[in-house]
FIVORO-932727 format. One record per atom (N, C-alpha, C): x, y, z; residue in three letters. Coordinates in steps of 0.2 Angstrom, whole numbers, plus 5000, padded with zeros to 4 digits. Example, Ala and Ser with C-alpha at 12.3 -4.5 7.8 and 13.67 -1.06 7.14 Angstrom:
 east north   up rest
 5066  4972 5039  Ala
 5062  4978 5039  Ala
 5066  4984 5039  Ala
 5064  4989 5035  Ser
 5068  4995 5036  Ser
 5064  5000 5039  Ser
END
This chain:
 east north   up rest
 5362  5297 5415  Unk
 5361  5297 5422  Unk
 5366  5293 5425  Unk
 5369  5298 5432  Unk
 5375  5294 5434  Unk
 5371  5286 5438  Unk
 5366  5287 5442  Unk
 5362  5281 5446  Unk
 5354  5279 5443  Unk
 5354  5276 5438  Unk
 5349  5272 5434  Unk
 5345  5268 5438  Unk
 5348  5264 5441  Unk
 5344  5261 5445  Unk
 5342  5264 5453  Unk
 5341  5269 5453  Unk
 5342  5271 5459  Unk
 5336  5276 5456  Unk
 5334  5276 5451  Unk
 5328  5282 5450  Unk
 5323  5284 5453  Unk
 5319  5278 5457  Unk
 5313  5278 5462  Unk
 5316  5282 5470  Unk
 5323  5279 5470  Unk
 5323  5282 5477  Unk
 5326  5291 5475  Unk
 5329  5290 5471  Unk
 5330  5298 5468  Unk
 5324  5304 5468  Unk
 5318  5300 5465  Unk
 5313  5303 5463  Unk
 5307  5306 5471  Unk
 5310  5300 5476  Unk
 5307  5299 5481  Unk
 5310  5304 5485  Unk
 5317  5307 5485  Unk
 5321  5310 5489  Unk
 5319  5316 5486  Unk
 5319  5317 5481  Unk
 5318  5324 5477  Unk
 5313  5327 5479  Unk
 5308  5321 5482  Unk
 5300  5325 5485  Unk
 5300  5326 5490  Unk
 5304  5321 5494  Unk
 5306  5320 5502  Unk
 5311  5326 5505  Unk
 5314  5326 5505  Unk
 5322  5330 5507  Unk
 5323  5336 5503  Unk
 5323  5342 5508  Unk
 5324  5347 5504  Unk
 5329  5349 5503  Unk
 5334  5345 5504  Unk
 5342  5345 5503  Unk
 5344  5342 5496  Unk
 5340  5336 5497  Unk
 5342  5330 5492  Unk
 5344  5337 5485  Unk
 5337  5339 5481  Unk
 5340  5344 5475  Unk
 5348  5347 5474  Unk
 5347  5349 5481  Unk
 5353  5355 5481  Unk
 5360  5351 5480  Unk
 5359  5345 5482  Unk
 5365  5339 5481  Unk
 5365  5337 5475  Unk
 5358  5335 5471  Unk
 5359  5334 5464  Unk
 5362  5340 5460  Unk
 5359  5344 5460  Unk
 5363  5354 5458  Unk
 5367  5352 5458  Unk
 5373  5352 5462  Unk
 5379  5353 5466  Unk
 5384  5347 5462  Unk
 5380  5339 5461  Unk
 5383  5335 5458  Unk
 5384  5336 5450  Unk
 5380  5339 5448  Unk
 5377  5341 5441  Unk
 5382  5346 5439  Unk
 5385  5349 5443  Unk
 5388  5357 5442  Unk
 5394  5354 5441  Unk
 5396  5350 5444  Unk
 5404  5348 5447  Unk
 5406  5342 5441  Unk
 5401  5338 5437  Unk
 5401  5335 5432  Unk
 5402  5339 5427  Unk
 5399  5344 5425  Unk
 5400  5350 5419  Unk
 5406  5351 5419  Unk
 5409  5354 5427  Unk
 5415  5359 5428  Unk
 5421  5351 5425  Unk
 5420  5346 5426  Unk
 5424  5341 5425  Unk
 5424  5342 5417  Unk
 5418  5340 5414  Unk
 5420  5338 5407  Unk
 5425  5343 5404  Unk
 5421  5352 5407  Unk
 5426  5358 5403  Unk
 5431  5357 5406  Unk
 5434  5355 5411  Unk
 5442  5355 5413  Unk
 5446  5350 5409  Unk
 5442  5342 5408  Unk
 5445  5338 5404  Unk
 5448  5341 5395  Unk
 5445  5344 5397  Unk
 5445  5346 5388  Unk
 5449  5352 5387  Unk
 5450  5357 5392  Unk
 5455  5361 5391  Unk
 5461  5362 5391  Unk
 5464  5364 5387  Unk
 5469  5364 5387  Unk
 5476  5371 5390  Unk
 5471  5372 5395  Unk
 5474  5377 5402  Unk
 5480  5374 5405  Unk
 5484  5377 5407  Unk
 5489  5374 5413  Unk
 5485  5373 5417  Unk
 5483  5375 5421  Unk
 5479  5372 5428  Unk
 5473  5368 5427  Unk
 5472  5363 5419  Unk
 5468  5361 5421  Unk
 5467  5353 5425  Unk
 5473  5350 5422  Unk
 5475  5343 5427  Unk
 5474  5344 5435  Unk
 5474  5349 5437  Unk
 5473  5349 5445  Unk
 5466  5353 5444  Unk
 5461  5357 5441  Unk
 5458  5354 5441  Unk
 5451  5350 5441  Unk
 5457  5346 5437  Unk
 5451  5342 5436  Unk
 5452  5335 5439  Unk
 5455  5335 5444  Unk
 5458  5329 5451  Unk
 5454  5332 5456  Unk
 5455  5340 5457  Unk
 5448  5342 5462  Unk
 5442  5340 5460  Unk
 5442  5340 5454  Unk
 5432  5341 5453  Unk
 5431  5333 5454  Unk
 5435  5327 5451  Unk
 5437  5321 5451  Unk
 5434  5318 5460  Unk
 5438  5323 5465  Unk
 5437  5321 5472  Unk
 5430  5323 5474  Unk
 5430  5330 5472  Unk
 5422  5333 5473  Unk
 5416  5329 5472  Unk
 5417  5324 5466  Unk
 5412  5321 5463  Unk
 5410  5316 5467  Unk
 5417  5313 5470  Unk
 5417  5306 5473  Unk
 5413  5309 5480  Unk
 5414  5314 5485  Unk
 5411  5317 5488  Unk
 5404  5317 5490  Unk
 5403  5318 5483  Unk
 5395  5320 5481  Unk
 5392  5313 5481  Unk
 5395  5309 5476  Unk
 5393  5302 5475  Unk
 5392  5298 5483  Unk
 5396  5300 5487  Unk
 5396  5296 5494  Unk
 5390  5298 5496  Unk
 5388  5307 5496  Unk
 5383  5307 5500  Unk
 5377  5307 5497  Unk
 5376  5304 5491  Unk
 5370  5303 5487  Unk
 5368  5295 5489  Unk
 5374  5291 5491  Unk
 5372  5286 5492  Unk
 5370  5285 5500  Unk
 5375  5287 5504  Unk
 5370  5288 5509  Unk
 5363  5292 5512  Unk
 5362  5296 5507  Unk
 5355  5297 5508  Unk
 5350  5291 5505  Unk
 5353  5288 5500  Unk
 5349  5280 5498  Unk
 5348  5278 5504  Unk
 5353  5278 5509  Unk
 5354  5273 5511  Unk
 5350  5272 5519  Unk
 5349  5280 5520  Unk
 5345  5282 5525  Unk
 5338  5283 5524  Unk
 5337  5283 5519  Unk
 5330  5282 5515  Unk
 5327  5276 5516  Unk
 5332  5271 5514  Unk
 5332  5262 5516  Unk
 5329  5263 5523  Unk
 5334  5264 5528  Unk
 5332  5262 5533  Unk
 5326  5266 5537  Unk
 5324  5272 5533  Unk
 5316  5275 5538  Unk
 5314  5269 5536  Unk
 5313  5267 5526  Unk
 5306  5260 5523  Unk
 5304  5257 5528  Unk
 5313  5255 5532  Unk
 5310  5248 5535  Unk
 5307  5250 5543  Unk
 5309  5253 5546  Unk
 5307  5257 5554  Unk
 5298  5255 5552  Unk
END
């Protein structure tokens, strides 16, 4: 699990947000597409696997700002 410490509010979004999933999906898919692209030895795999690389970070930013907006309903 890429966010260990983040389980509660994961589990809490998964219930809450019915986007949240589709992002986990999404992050999940593009992690697969990453490890088969590292390991291939395709020409085209070094790009990519720099796409999926940026994809990821992508995804990761917006998983953490749904943390983050989760945070702020708690305290409202």
């Amino acid at each position: 699990m890429r966010f260990p410490k983040y389980t509660y509010n994961i589990n809490l979004l998964m219930a809450e947000d019915p986007e949240f999933p589709a992002l986990c999906e999404d992050y999940q898919a593009c992690v697969d597409a990453l490890q088969y692209w590292a390991r291939s030895a395709d020409p085209i795999a070094e790009t990519r696997v720099a796409e999926y690389r940026t994809l990821i970070q992508e995804l990761e930013d917006e998983i953490h700002q749904a943390f983050a907006a989760m945070k702020l309903r708690q305290i409202d």
